[in-house]
N, C-alpha and C positions, 0 to 999 in steps of 0.2 A: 355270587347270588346275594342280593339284598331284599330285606324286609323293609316292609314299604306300610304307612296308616295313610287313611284319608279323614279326614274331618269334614263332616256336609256328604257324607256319604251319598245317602237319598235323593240331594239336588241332581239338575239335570248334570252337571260337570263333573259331578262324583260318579254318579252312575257310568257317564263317558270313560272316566279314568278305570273306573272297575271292569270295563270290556276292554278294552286295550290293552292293560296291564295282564290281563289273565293271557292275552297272545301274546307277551313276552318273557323270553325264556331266561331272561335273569333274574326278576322281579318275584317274590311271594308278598301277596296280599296278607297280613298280619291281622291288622287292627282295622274296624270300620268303627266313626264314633260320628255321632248325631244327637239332636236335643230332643224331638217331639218324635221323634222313630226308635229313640231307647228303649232297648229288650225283644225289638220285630228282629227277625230275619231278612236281609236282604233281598233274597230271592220272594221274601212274602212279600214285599211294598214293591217292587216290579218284576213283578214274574215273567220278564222276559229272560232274567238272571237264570232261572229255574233249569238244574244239570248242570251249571256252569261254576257255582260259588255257591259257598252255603256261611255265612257267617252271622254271627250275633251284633246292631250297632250296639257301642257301649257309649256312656257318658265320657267324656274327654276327662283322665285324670293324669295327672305330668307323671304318676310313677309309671304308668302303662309305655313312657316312650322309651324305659329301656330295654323294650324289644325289636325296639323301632330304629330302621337308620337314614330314611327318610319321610318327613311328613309332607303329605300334601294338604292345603287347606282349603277349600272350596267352600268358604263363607261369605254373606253379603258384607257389601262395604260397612265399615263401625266396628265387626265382630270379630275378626281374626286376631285383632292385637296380644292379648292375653295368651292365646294359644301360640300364636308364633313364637313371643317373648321365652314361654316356659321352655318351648321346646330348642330356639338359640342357647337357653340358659341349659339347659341337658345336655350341649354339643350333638345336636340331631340334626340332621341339615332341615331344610326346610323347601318349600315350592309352595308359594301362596297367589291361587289364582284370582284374587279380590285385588280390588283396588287399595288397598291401605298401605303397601309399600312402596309402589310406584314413584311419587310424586317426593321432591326434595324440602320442596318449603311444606312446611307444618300449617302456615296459614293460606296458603294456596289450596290445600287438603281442605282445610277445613270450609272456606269460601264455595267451593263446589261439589264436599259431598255432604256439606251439612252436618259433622261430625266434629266433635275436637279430636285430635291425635293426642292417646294416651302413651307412646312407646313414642317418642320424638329420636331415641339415642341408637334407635335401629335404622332410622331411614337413611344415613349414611352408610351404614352397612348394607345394605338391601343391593341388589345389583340388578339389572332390569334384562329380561330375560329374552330378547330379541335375536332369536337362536341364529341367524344368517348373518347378524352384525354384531354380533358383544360376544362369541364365542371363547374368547383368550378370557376376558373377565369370570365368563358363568363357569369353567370349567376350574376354578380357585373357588367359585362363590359357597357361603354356606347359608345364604338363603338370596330366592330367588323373588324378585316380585315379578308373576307373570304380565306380560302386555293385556292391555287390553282386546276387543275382536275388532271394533274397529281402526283404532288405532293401529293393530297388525296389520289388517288390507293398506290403510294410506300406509303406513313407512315403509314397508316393503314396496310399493310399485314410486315414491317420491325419494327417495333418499339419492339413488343412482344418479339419478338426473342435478339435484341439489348440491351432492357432493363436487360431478366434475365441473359446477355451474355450467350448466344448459340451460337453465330457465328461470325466468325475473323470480324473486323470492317475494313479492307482493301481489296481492291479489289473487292467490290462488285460492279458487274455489271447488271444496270438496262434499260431494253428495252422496250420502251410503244409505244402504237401506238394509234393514236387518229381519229375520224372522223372529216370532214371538218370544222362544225358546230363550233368546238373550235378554230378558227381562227377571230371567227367574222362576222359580217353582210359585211363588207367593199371590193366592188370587187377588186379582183386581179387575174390577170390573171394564175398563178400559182394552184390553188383551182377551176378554173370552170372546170366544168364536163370535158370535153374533155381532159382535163391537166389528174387529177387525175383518171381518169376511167381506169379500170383492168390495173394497176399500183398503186406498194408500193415504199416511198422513204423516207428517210431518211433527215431530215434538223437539222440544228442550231446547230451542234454538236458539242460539250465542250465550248458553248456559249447561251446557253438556258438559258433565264431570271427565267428559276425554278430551276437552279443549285442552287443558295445560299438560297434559298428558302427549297429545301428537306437539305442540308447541316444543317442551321442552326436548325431548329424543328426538327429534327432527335438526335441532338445535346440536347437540350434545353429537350424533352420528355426522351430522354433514359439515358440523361447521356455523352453519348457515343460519342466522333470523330469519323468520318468515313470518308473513302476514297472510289470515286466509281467512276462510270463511268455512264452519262446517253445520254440514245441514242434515243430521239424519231422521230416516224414514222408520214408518213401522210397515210391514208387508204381511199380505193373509198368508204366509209360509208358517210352517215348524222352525227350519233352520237355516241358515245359508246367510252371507253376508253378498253385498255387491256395492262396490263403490266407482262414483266417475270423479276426476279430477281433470278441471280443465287449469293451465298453465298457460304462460309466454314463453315461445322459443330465444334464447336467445338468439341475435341477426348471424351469427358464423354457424349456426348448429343443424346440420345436416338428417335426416330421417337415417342415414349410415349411422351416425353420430349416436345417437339412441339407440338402434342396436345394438352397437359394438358396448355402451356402455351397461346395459343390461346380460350381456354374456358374458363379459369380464367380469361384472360382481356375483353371476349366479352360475356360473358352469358348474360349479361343484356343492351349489346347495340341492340336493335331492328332490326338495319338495317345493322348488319354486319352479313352474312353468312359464317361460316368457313364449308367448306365441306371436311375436311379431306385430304385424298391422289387422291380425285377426281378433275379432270382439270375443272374449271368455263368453262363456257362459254358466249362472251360478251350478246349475245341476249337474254340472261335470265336476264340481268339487265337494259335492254335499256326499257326508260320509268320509271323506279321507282326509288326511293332513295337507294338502296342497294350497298350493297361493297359485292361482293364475293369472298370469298378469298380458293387456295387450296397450297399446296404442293406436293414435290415427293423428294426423296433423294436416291440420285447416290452409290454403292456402296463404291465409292473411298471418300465421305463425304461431297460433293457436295449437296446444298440443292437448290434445284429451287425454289419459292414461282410463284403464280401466282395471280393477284388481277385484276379484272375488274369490274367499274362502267359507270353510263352514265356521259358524261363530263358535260351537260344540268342539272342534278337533283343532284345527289350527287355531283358532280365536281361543282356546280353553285348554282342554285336559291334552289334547296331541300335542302343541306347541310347549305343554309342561311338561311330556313326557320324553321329549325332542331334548330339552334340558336339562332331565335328570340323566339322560345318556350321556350327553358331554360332561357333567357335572363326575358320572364314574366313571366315564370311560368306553362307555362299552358302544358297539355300531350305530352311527347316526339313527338308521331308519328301522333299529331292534322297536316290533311292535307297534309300528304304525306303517309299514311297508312290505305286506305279507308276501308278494310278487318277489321280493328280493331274496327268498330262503326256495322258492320254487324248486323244481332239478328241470330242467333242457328235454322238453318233450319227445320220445323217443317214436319216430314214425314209421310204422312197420312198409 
């Protein structure tokens, strides 16, 4: 059994991590700490919580982590740093679902999130948390930088293909679309309902702070440079990601061929569904940790891939908590795969 704090309690990814956790039966919720929610209850700022958890958030203070044996940190990009720092410097592991440890170059960071990088002497230590392909690394790691949501849909449905070259590594072009929820708790007028309601649109284009992000761990897992293009959407949804990537087959590379290489890398990931030449669809993955991944291929050798997950569970708090379990050990799918503790229905 471990104690477990969140930071960013309140946002949507804390709150996720707070339901999840509470279904896992290793984990005790410790500590909740937040800035503009200090001294609420939990349960009072969303009383969905209500019967479930009852705790006080508190101000983040580094003496409070030695009750702590892992922190989660679900803060926007720029703000984690200092919290992370204190709490590497305590020996308290770490899971930081922001973008501030991801990225290796410091000015690469700063080029696309607009930040300087104050902790430069952690991002060597940071280990990227891409629970289906870095699992030997995360389960050493003492702090994790979570993936990004989109970034988790494209590497998981492009790595397999990349890896055994199947397909040109230039020119791929990749289109996701995400619901509001992945924007953050923070108003803006662009994201309230009236904005985005029965309207699709496209932002941040060839300046997306997840460009060097899918660049570099596309790089780093398969080997492989690639060139692409990413294009993401905003959708009148809550939550759910969906992504299309169109590729080149290589001339030897058979519809077998894709198969075969998607069940070799995923037989034994739990939460990745490869369904063949059938299209996902996003509402079969909103709410769980899953990746659903499909393809189709064009006669002229054009491969489509399609991948959608929730940007909440596997884009967020699931996919960190996927990694706190290798990280101690305990069952892959402890707390995000309730079906799996079942008992065998007994029929009279």
């Amino acid at each position: 059994m471990i104690n477990v704090g969140i930071v960013g309690a309140a946002g949507y990814s804390g709150v996720e991590l707070i339901k999840l956790l509470l279904n896992h039966d290793e984990v005790v919720i410790t500590k909740l700490f937040g800035s503009t929610t200090v001294g609420s209850y939990i349960e009072e700022i969303h009383s969905s919580l209500r019967g479930m958890i009852s705790l006080q958030v508190e101000q983040f203070r580094k003496e409070t982590l030695e009750e702590i044996d892992l922190l989660f940190v679900a803060m926007p990009s720029g703000q984690s740093m200092q919290v992370v720092k204190e709490a590497v410097n305590a020996n308290v592991k770490v899971i930081d679902i922001g973008g501030d440890f991801r990225l290796k170059d410091a000015a690469v960071y700063t080029k696309y999130y607009k930040h300087e990088h104050t902790e430069t002497k952690l991002l060597s230590r940071a280990v990227y948390g891409l629970s289906e392909w870095n699992e030997i690394a995360i389960s050493g790691a003492k702090l994790i930088a979570n993936p990004g949501c989109y970034p988790t849909s494209i590497l998981l449905a492009l790595l397999p293909l990349l890896k055994e070259n199947f397909i040109e590594s230039n020119n791929i072009g990749i289109t996701s679309y995400s619901g509001t929820s992945g924007a953050g708790k923070s108003a803006a007028t662009n994201i309230m309902f009236s904005e985005v309601n029965e309207s699709v649109r496209a932002y941040k284009v060839g300046n997306h702070q997840y460009i060097p992000e899918i660049e570099q761990y596309l790089e780093q897992f398969s080997g492989v440079k690639t060139n692409f293009s990413f294009v993401p959407h905003l959708l009148p949804t809550t939550r759910g990601i969906y992504t299309t990537i169109h590729s080149t087959l290589k001339k030897h590379v058979t519809e077998n061929d894709v198969v075969n290489t998607f069940k070799h890398n995923y037989s034994s990931a739990p939460f990745i569904r490869f369904i063949g030449t059938e299209i996902p669809e996003m509402k079969n993955v909103v709410n769980t940790n899953f990746c659903d991944i499909g393809f189709r291929i064009y006669e002229n050798g054009t491969l489509v891939l399609f991948s959608t997950i929730d940007n909440l569970v596997k884009g967020a708090a699931g996919q960190a908590i996927q990694n706190m379990n290798i990280m101690f050990g305990f069952q892959l799918t402890e707390g995000l795969l309730k079906c799996s503790k079942k008992q065998s229905l007994q029929i009279k």
